[in-house]
C-alpha positions in Angstrom: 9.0 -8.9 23.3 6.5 -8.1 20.4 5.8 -11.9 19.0 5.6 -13.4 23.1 3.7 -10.3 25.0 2.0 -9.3 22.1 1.1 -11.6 19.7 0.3 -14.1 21.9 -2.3 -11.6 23.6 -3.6 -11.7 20.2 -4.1 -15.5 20.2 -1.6 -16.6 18.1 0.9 -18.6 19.4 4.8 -18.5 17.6 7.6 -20.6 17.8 10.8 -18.6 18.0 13.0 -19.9 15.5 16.0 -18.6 13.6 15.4 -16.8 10.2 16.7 -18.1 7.0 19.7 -16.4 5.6 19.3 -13.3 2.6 18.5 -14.6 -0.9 18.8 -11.9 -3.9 15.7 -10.9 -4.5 14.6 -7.5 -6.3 14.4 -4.4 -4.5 11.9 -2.7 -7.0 8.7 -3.1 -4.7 10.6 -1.5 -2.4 9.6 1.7 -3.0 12.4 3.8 -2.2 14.8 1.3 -3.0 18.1 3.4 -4.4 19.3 4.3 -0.9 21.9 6.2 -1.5 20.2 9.0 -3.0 18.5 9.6 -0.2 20.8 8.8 2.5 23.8 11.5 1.4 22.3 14.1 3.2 23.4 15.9 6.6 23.7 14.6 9.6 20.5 15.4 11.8 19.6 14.2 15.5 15.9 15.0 15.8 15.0 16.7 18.8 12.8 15.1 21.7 9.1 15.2 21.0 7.3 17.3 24.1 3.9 18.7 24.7 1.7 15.9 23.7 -1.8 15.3 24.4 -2.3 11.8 26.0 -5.4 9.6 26.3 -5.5 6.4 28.4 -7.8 3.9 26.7 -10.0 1.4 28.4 -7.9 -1.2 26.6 -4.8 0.6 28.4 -3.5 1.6 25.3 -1.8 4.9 25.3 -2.2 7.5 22.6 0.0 10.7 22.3 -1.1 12.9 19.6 -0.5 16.7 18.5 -2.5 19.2 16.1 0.1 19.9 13.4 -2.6 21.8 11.2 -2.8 24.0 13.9 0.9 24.5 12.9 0.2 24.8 9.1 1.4 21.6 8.6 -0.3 19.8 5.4 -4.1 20.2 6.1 -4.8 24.0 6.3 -8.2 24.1 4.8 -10.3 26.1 7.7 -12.3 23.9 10.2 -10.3 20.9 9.4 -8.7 18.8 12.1 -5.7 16.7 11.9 -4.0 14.4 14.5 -0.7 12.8 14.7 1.2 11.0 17.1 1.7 7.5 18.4 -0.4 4.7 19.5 1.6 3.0 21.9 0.7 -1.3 22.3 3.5 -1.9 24.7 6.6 -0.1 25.8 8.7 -1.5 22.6 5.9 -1.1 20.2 5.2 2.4 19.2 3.0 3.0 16.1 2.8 6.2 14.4 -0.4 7.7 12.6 -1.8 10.6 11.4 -6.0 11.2 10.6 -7.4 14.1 8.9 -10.8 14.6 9.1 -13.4 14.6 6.6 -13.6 17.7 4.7 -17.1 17.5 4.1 -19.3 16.3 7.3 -16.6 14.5 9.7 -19.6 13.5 11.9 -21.4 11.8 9.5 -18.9 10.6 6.7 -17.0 7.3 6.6 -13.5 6.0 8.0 -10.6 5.2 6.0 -7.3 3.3 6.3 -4.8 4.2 3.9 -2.1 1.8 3.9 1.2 1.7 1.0 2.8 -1.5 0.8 6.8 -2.0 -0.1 6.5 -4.8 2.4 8.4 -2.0 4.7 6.8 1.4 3.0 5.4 4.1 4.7 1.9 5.3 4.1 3.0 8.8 4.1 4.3 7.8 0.7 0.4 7.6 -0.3 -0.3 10.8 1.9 2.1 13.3 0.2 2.3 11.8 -3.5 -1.0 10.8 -4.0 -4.4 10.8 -1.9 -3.7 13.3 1.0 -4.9 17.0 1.9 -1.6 18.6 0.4 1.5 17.6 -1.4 5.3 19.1 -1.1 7.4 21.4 -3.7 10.6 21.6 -4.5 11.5 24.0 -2.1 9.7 22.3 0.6 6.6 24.0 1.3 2.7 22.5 0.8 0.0 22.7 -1.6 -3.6 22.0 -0.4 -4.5 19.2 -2.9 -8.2 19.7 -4.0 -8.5 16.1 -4.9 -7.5 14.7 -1.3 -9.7 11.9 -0.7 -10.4 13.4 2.8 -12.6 15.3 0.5 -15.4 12.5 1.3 -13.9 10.6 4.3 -12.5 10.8 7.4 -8.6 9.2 6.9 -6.3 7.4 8.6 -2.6 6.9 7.4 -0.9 3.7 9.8 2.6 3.3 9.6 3.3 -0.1 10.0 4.8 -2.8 10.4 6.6 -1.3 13.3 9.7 0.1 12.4 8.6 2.2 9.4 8.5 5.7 9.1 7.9 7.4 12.6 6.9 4.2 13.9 9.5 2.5 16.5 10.4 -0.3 18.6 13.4 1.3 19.6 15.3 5.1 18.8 18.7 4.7 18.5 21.6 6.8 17.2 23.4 5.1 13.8 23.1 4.9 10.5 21.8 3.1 7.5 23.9 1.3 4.9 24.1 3.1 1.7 23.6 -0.4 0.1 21.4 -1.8 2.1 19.7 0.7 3.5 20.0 -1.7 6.5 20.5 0.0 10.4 23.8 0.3 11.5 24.9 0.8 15.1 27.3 2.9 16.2 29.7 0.1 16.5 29.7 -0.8 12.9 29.4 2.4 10.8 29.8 6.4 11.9 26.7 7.9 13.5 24.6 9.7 10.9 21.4 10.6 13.5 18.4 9.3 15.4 16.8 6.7 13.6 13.5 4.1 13.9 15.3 0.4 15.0 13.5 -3.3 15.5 14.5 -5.2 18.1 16.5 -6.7 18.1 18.2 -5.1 15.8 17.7 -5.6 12.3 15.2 -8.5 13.0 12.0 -7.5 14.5 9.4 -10.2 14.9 6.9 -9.1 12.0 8.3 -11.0 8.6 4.9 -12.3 7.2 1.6 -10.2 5.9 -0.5 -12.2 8.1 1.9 -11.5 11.7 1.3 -7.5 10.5 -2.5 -7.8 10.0 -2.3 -8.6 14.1 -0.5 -6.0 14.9 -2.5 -3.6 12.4 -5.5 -4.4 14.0 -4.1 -3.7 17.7 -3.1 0.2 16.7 -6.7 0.6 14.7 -8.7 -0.2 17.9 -6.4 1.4 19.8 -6.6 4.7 17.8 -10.7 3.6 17.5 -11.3 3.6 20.9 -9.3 7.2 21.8 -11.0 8.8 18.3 -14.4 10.6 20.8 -11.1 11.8 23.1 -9.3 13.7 20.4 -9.1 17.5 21.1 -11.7 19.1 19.3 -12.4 15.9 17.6 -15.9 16.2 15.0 -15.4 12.8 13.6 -15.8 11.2 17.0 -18.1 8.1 16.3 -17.8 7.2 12.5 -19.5 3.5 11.8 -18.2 2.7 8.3 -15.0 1.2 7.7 -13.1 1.2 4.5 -9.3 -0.4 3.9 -7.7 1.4 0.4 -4.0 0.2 -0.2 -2.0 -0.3 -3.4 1.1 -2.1 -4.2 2.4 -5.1 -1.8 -1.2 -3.9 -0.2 -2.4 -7.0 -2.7 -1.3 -8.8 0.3 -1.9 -6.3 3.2 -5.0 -5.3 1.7 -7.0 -9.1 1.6 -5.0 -10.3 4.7 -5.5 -7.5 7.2 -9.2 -6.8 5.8 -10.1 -10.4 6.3 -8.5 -10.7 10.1 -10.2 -7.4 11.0 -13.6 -8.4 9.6 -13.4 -11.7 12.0 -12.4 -9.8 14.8 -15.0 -6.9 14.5 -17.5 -9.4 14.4 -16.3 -11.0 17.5 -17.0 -7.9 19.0 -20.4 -7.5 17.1 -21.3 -10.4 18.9 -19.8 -9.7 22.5 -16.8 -12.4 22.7 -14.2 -9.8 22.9 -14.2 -6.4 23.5 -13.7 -3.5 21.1 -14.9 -0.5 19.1 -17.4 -2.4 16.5 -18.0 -1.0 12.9 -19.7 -1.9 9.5 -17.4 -2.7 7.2 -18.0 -0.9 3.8 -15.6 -1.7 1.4 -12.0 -2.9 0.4 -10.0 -0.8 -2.1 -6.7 -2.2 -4.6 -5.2 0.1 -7.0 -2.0 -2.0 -8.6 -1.9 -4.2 -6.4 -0.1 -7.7 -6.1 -2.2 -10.4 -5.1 -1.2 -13.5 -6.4 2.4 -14.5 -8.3 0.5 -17.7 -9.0 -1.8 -15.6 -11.2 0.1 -12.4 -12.2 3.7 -14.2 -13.2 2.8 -14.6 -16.8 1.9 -11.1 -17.0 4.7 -9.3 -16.7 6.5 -10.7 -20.0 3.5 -9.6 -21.9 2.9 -6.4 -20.7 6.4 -5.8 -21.6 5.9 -6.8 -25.0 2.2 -6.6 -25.6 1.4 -3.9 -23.8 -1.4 -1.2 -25.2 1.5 1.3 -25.7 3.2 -0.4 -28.5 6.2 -0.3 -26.8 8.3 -3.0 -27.0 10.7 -3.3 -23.7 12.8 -5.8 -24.2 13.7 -7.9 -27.4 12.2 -11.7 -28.2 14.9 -13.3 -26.8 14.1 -12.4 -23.9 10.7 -12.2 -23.7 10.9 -16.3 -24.5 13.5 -16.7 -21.5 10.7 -14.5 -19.2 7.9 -16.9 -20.5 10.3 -20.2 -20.1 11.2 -19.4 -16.7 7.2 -18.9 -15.8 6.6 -22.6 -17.2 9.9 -24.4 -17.0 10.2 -27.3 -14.6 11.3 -25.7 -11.4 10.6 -22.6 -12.7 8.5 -19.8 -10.8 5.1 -21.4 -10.8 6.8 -25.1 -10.5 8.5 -23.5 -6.8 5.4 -22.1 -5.7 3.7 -24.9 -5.8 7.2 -26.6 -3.9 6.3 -24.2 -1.4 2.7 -24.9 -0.8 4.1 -28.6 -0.3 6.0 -27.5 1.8 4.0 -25.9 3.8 1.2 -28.8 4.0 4.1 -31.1 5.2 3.6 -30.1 8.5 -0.1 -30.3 10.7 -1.5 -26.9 10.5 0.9 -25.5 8.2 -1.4 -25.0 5.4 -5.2 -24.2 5.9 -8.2 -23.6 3.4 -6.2 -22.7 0.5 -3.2 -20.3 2.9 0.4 -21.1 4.4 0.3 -20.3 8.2 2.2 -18.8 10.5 2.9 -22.6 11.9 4.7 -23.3 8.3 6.5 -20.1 8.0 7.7 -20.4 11.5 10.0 -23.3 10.6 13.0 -22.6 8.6 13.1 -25.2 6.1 9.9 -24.0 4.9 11.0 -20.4 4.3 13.8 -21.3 2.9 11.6 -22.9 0.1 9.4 -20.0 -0.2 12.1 -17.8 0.0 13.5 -19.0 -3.0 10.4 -19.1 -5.4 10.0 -16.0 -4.8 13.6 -15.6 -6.0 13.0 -17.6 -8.5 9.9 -15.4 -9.8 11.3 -12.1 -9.1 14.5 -12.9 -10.6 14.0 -14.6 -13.7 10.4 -13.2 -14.5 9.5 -9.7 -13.1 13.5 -8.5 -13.3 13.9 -9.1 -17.0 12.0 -5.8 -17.5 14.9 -4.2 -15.3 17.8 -5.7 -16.1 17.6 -5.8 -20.2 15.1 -2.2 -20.9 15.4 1.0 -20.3 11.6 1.7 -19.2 10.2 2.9 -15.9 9.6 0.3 -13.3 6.5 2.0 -12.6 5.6 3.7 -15.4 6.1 2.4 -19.0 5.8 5.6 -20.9 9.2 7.0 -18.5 12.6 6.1 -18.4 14.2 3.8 -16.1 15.1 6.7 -13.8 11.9 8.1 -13.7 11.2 11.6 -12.2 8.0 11.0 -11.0 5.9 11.3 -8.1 8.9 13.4 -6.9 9.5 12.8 -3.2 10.1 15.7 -1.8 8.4 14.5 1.3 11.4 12.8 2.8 13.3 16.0 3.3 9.9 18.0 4.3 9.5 15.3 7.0 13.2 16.0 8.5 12.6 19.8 8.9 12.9 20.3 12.7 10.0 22.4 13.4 7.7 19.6 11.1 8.5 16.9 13.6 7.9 19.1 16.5 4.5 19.4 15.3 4.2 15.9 14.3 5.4 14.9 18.0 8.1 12.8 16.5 11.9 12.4 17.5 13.9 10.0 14.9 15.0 10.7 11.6 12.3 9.9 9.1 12.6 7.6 5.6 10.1 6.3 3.6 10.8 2.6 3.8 12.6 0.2 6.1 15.0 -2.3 4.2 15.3 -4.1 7.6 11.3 -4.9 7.0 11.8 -5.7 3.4 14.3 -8.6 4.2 12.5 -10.0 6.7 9.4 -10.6 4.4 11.7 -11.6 1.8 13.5 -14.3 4.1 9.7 -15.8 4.5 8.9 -16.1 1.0 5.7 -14.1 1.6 5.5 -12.2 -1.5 4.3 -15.5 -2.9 2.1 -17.1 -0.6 -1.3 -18.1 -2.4 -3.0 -17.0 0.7 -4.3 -13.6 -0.2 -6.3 -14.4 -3.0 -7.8 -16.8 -0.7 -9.1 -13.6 1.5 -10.0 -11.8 -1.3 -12.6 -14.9 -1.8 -13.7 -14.8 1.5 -14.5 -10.9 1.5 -16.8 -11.2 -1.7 -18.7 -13.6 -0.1 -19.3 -11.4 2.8 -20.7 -8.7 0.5 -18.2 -6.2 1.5 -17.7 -4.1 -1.7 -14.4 -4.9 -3.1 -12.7 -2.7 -5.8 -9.9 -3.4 -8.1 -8.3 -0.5 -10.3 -4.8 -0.2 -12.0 -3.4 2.2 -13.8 -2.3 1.3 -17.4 1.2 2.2 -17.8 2.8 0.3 -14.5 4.7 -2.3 -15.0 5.5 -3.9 -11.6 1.8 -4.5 -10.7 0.5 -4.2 -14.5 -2.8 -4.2 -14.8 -2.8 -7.6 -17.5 -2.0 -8.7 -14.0 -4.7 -7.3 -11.9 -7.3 -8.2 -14.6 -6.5 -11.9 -14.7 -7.0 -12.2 -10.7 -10.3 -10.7 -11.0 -11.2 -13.0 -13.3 -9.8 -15.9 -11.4 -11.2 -15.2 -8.8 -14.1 -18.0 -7.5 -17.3 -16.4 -5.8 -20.7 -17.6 -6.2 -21.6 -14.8 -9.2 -18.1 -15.7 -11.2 -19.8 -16.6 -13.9 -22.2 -13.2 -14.1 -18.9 -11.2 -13.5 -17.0 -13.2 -16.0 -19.9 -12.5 -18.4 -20.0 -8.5 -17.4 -18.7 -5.8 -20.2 -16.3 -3.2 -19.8 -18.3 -0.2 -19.7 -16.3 3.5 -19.8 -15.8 5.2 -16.8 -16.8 8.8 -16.8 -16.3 12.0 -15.2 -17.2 15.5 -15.6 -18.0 14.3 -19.4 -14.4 12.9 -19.5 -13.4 8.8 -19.9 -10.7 8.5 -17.8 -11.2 4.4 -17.8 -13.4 1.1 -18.2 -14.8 -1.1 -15.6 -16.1 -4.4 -15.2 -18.6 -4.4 -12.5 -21.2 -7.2 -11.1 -22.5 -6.6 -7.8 -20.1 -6.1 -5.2 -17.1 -7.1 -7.0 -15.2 -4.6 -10.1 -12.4 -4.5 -12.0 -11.0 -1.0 -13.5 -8.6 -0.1 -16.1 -7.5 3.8 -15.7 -6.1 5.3 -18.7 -2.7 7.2 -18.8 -1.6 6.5 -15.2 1.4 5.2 -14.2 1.3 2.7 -10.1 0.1 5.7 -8.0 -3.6 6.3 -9.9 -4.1 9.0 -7.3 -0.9 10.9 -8.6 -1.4 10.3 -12.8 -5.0 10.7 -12.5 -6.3 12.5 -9.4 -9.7 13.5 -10.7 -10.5 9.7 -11.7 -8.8 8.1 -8.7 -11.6 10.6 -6.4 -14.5 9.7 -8.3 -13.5 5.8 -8.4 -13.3 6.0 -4.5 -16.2 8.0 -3.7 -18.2 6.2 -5.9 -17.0 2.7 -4.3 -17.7 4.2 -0.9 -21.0 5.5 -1.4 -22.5 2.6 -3.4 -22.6 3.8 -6.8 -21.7 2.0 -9.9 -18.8 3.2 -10.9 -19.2 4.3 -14.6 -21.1 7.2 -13.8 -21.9 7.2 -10.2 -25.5 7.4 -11.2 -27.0 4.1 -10.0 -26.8 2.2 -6.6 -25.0 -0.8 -6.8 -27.5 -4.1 -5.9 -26.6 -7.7 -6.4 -27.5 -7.4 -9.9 -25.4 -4.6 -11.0 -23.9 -5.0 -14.2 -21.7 -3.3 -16.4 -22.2 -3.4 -20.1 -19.9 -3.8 -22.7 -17.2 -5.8 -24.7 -15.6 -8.4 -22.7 -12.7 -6.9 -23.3 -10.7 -3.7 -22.2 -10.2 -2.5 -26.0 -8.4 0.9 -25.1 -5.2 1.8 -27.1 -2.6 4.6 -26.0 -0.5 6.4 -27.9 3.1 5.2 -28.1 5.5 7.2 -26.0 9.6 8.4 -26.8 11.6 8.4 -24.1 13.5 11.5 -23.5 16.7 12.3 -24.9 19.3 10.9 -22.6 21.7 14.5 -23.2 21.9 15.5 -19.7 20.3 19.1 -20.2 17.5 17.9 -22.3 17.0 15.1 -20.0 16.6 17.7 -17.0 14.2 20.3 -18.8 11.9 16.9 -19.9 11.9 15.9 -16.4 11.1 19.0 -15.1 7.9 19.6 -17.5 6.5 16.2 -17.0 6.8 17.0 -13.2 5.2 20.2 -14.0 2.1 18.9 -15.6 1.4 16.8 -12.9 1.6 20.1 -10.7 -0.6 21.3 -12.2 -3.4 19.6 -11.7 -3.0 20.7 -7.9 -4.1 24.1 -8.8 -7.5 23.7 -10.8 -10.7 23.8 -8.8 -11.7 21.3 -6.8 -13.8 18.5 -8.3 -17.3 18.8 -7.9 -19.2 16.2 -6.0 -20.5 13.4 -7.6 -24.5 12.8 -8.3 -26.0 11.0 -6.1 -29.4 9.5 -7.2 -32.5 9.8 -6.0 
């Protein structure tokens, strides 16, 4: 089993207790949460994957991989590898990836882990809506996207936990609950196709951000240590490491950056083996960190927002901000749940809930239900009394953008045959979502803990949000920054937002004080690289390279500081919905769609200075 042979070889010892029952708890980070939309579609049964190439790593971890671009699959641009394939831990743990070289100098440019969040999301949602080498149009073919961020580094997309996506324990024919989105056997529902399933079924062993960070780290050396071996390979020995994520990646992001820091420098210093790198810096973009912190936020950005759109009415905005405050209210249960949690030895260390608390069901069942309690009463206002995109303010409710056209690109037959993959594909497993949710983990204070501990390491760490999401807002994002407690608080506390430019254009502000910065993109909606892909490139090549990020004219030091008011002072203009007329409705849909397409087609950006 995962958590027994696994985990345990990992060094973390489990006990194997029953999980606490489902609790209502908002689907919204979920990212591809109305099931039934997607799942009315034909009944397919994928073919078997043949013709790998297979590499046996010293670890004995087996990698089968194919060359879609050789296929004209996504990445077409001339001289540019891709891989994709499986990285196989054990014969139930099966984790799918897919790495596109560097567009520029594979050999010499850095390494990136992309990773989406949901908890249960795929990082192909990131790879075709946002940051990849192409995207998808409506009538399923690709676009090379001229702002991929393979433009600068060498990228890896992980599918994880297992389950998601590609990624398998187990491929078994069934279906998934038009609810739920849930797997159903054979027994309980009519066979729809060949889909990814936990084992056991609909339970896994992965329910906690901190359990996936293990297993996260197992499939990156894994993949690491076959990378020289890949057919035709030029980005065969890259040193620097960066970890970008967005969303729920406010916990994977901290949590898995922080376990694989410790382990890489067990290897650094010869205590275990491994593939060794430098580890560069850690990326956020909308990103849920802390509920401790962020809770309060989300009734004022839906009221005071710099949009001037009101989203709900005052009545409810004062329940929003009661239910934050109240006695046994959202803050009130997470602090029930740290309690908890430091009721039993080792259940709550330095400032985190462990895998020792979480293990006992009592305890989740506490954190369970503050998160309830947050998401419920807090957070699902916005949903449940306005009319407003979840993750874009200026859209309606049912908002047409990113489109996802991916899903059904993904479930072409002759894709998957280049791919190497044999099960139905979806964007996000609901079976993964429920088991984080059953844990409580979306409100752990742990990951703001990890955040602390990377600043002090002098990794670079970067947090950006786009202006107009909602769900991780970025009133939100710029309260944790500030909360955050590092030896140079103070300096960053007393840093100015200065604009952030490119190609003449202010796309944003930042606060910035050594390794440590804070940005606020303009007109963007949760996926930055989507609303803005020109800004969301020149934020991360300037983060990766070591270059202040207003200008990407200076090398960040230790005493790098932005200038400016302390405050991010930017106004939008407001924004009408649509008219709700069906017609009208579709043709409004269909141009704001369009002028995102659009950007796909100008020239590629051109590289950012780099000083002398």
């Amino acid at each position: 089993m995962f958590s027994t042979a696994f985990l345990l070889s990992a060094g973390l010892l489990l006990a194997s207790l029953p999980s606490v029952a489902n609790a209502s708890l908002s689907s919204h980070f979920h990212r591809d949460a109305p099931w039934n939309n997607r799942l009315a579609k034909r009944t397919y049964y994928p073919a078997p994957a043949t013709d790998y190439y297979t590499i046996k790593t010293p670890t004995n971890v087996t990698i089968r991989y194919k060359t879609p671009g050789e296929d004209g699959v996504c990445e077409t641009t001339p001289g540019v590898g891709s891989y994709s394939g499986y990285v196989d831990l054990s014969e139930d743990v099966h984790i799918f990836f897919w790495f596109f070289e560097s567009r520029r100098d594979p050999a010499r440019d850095d390494f990136t882990l992309w990773l989406n969040g949901g908890p249960g999301s795929d990082s192909l949602i990131g790879l075709f809506e946002e940051l990849g080498p192409c995207r998808i149009n409506e009538n399923l073919t690709t676009v090379i996207n001229p702002y991929s961020w393979n433009n600068v580094s060498n990228m890896l997309f992980l599918s994880q936990p297992v389950g998601v996506s590609f990624s398998y324990q187990a491929i078994t024919n069934g279906s998934l609950g038009n609810s739920t989105g849930g797997f159903l056997n054979s027994s309980q529902a009519d066979q729809t196709g060949t889909w990814s399933t936990l084992v056991p079924d609909n339970e896994g062993e992965i329910d906690t951000t901190d359990l996936a960070a293990i297993a996260a780290w197992e499939a990156l050396q894994g993949f690491l240590e076959a990378l020289p071996q890949l057919h035709a390979n030029r980005a065969w020995q890259p040193r620097k490491f960066n970890l970008w994520t967005e969303s729920y990646g406010g916990h994977y992001g901290p949590a898995f950056f922080d376990y694989f820091y410790k382990q890489n420098e067990k290897i650094q210093n010869g205590s275990m083996p491994g593939y060794a790198m430098e580890f560069n810096s850690l990326g956020l973009i909308n990103a849920i960190i802390s509920e401790t912190v962020q809770a309060e936020h989300y009734p004022e950005f839906a009221v005071n927002n710099t949009y001037g759109i009101k989203a709900y009415n005052d009545t409810v905005y004062s329940y929003a901000k009661f239910a934050t405050h109240m006695v046994g209210g959202c803050l009130s249960q997470i602090q029930s749940c740290i309690r908890a949690a430091q009721d039993i030895k080792g259940g709550y260390v330095k400032g985190k809930i462990t895998p020792v608390a979480t293990g006992f069901q009592a305890i989740a069942a506490v954190c369970a239900e503050a998160a309830n309690m947050c998401r419920d009463n807090v957070e699902s206002m916005y949903y449940n009394y306005g009319d407003r995109g979840t993750y874009d303010i200026r859209h309606p409710s049912n908002d047409p953008t990113p489109p996802s056209y991916y899903e059904d690109y993904l479930n072409q037959a002759h894709i998957q045959k280049a791919l190497g993959v044999s099960v139905n594909y979806t964007g996000s497993n609901s079976d993964i979502y429920y088991l984080f949710q059953q844990t409580g983990d979306f409100i752990y204070p742990n990951f703001i803990q990890d955040l602390q501990d990377i600043i002090a390491s002098g990794v670079r760490v970067a947090l950006a949000y786009g202006d107009a999401d909602y769900i991780c807002n970025w009133f939100g994002g710029q309260a944790v920054s500030l909360a955050l407690n590092h030896t140079h608080k103070a300096e960053f506390l007393a840093a100015g937002y200065e604009p952030m430019l490119y190609n003449g254009t202010e796309y944003g502000e930042t606060r910035e004080r050594g390794n440590l910065s804070f940005t606020r993109i303009y007109e963007s909606g949760h996926e930055v690289p989507y609303y803005q892909p020109q800004a969301a490139l020149a934020h991360f090549q300037r983060v990766i390279e070591g270059l202040d990020i207003p200008e990407g004219k200076e090398r960040v030091t230790a005493n790098l500081t932005s200038n400016g008011p302390l405050n991010a002072t930017h106004t939008n203009a407001y924004v009408s919905l649509p008219p709700t007329e069906s017609s009208k409705l579709a043709s409004w849909s269909s141009s704001i769609v369009a002028s995102y397409d659009a950007l796909d087609v100008l020239p590629p950006p051109t590289e950012t200075p780099t000083p002398a």
